[in-house]
C-alpha positions as CSV (number, residue, x, y, z in Angstrom):
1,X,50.1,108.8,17.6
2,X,53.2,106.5,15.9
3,X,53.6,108.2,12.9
4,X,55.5,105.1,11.9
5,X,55.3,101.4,12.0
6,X,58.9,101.7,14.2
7,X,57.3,103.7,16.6
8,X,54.3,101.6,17.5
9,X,53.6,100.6,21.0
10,X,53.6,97.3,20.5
11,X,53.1,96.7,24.6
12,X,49.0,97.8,24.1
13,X,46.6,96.9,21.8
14,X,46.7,98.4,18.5
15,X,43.5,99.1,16.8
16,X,42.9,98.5,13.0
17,X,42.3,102.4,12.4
18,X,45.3,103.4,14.5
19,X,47.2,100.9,12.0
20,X,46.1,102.6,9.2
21,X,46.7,105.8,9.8
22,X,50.1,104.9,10.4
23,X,50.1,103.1,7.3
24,X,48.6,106.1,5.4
25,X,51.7,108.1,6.4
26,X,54.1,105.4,5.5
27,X,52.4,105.1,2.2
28,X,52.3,109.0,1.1
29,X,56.2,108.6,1.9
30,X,56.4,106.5,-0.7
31,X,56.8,107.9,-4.4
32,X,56.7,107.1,-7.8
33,X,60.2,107.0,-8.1
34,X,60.2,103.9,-5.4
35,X,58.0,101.8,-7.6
36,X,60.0,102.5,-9.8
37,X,63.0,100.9,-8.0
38,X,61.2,98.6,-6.4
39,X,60.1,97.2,-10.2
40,X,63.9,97.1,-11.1
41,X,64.7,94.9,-8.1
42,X,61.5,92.9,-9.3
43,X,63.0,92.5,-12.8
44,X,66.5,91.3,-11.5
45,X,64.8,89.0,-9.1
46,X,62.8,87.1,-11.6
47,X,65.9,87.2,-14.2
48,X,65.6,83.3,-14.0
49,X,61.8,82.9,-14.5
50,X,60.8,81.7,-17.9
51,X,60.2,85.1,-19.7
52,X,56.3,84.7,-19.9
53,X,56.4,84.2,-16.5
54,X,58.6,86.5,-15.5
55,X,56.7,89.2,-18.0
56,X,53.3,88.2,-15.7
57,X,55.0,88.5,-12.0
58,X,56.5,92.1,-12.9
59,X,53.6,93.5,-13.9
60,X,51.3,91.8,-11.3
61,X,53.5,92.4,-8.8
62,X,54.5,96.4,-10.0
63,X,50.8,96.9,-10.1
64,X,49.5,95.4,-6.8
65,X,52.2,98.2,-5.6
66,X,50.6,101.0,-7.1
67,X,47.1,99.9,-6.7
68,X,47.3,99.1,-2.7
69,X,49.3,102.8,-2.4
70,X,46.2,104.2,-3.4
71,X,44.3,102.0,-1.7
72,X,45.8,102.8,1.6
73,X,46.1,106.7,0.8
74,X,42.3,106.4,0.1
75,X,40.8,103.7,2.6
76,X,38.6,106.1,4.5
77,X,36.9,103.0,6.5
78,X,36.1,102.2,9.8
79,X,38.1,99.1,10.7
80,X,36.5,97.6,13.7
81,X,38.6,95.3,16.1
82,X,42.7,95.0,17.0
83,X,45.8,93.5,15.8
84,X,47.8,91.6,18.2
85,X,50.9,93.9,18.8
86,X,52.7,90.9,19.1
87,X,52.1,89.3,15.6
88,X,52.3,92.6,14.0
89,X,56.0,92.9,15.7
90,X,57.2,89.8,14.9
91,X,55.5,90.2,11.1
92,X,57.6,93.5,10.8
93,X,61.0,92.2,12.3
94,X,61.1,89.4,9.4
95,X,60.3,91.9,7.2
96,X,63.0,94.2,8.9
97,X,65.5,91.6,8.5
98,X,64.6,90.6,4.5
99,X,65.6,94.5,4.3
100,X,68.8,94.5,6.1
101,X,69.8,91.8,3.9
102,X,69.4,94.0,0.5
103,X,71.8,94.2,-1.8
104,X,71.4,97.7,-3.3
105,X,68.8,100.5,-3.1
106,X,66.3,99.1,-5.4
107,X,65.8,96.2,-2.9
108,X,65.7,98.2,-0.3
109,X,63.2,100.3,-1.8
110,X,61.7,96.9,-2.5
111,X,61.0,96.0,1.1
112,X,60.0,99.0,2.4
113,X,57.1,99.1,0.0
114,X,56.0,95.4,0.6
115,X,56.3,96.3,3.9
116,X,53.2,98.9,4.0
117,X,51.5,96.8,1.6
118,X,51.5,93.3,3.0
119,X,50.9,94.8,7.0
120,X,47.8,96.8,5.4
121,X,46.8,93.3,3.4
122,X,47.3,91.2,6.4
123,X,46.1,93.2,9.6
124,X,44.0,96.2,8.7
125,X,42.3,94.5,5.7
126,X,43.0,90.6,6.5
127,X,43.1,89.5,3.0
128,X,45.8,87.1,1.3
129,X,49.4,88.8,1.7
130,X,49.9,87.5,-2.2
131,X,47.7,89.1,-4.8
132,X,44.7,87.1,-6.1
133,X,46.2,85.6,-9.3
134,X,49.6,85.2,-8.3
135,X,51.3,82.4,-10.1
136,X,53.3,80.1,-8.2
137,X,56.2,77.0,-9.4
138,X,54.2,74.6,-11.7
139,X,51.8,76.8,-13.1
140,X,49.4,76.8,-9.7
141,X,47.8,80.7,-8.6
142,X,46.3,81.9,-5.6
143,X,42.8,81.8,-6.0
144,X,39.4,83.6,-4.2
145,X,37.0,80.9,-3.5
146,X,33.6,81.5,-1.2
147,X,35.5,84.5,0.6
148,X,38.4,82.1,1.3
149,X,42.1,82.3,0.3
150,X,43.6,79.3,-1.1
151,X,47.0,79.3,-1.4
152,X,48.9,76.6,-3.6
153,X,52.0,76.7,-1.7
154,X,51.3,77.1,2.3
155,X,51.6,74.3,3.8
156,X,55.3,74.0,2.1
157,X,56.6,77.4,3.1
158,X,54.7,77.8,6.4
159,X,58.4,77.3,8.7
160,X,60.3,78.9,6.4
161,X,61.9,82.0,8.4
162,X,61.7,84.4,5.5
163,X,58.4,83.7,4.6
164,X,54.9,85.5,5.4
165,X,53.0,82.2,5.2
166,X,52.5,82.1,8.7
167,X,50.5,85.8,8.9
168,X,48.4,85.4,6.6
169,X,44.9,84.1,6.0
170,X,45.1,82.1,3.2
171,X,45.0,78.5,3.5
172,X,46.5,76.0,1.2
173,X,44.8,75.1,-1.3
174,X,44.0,71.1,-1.0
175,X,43.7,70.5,-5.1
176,X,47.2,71.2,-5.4
């Protein structure tokens, strides 16, 4: 059993539950004192935002952390199905390399966290990667509609390199 994402065997099918319990041990690694961090990096990253908005994104953002922690620590279901091993590598070496390119340990701290939550969000639990709410440029938000995720800003970040757009479930929203 991987006790770590890094030690997957991402040459045979992966399971849901054998994803999460993987993820359960990643997540009790993480501490207080991480979120912590990771909500500094959060506050220096959104030093440009309008402060409103910026106000809104840290504490979304800082709480979507501590909530999905818990969640993960406490998700006791039974996750039928698999994730293709080779989505869930490639998903986790753009995340790897987003973290090789931090600046400083609150970053770091920063990644390693989204890391747990978004695979969890994406492939155990297949929800948006992006909080319900989320505000993007221009005032848009990522909404829950009829069990569907629309996303205001998909179709414009689905080839950037950097960006989860392309794992997850959401689908852009067409009022936007």
């Amino acid at each position: 059993m991987a006790g770590k994402l890094d030690e997957l065997d991402f040459n045979q099918e992966i399971s849901k539950n054998k994803l999460l319990k993987t993820l359960k041990k990643e997540a009790r690694a993480i501490h207080i004192v991480d979120i912590m961090k990771a909500s500094n990096f959060l506050r220096e990253d959104a030093s440009f935002m309008p402060p409103k908005e910026r106000d809104d994104y840290i504490a979304r953002f800082t709480k979507a952390f501590f909530t999905r922690i818990k969640d993960i620590k406490d998700d006791q279901s039974d996750y039928t199905g698999v994730v293709n091993p080779v989505k869930l590598s490639e998903f986790l070496k753009v995340q790897d390399e987003m973290s090789q390119k931090s600046r400083n340990n609150d970053e770091k701290c920063f990644h390693r966290i989204a890391r747990v939550v978004s695979t969890y969000t994406a492939f155990v639990k297949e929800e948006s990667i992006h909080p319900v709410g989320t505000r993007f440029p221009g005032g848009f938000t990522l909404k829950l509609a009829d069990g569907v995720y629309l996303c205001p800003v998909k179709d414009k970040q689905i080839d950037t390199p950097s960006a989860l757009c392309r794992f997850c479930v959401s689908v852009q929203d067409k009022s936007v």
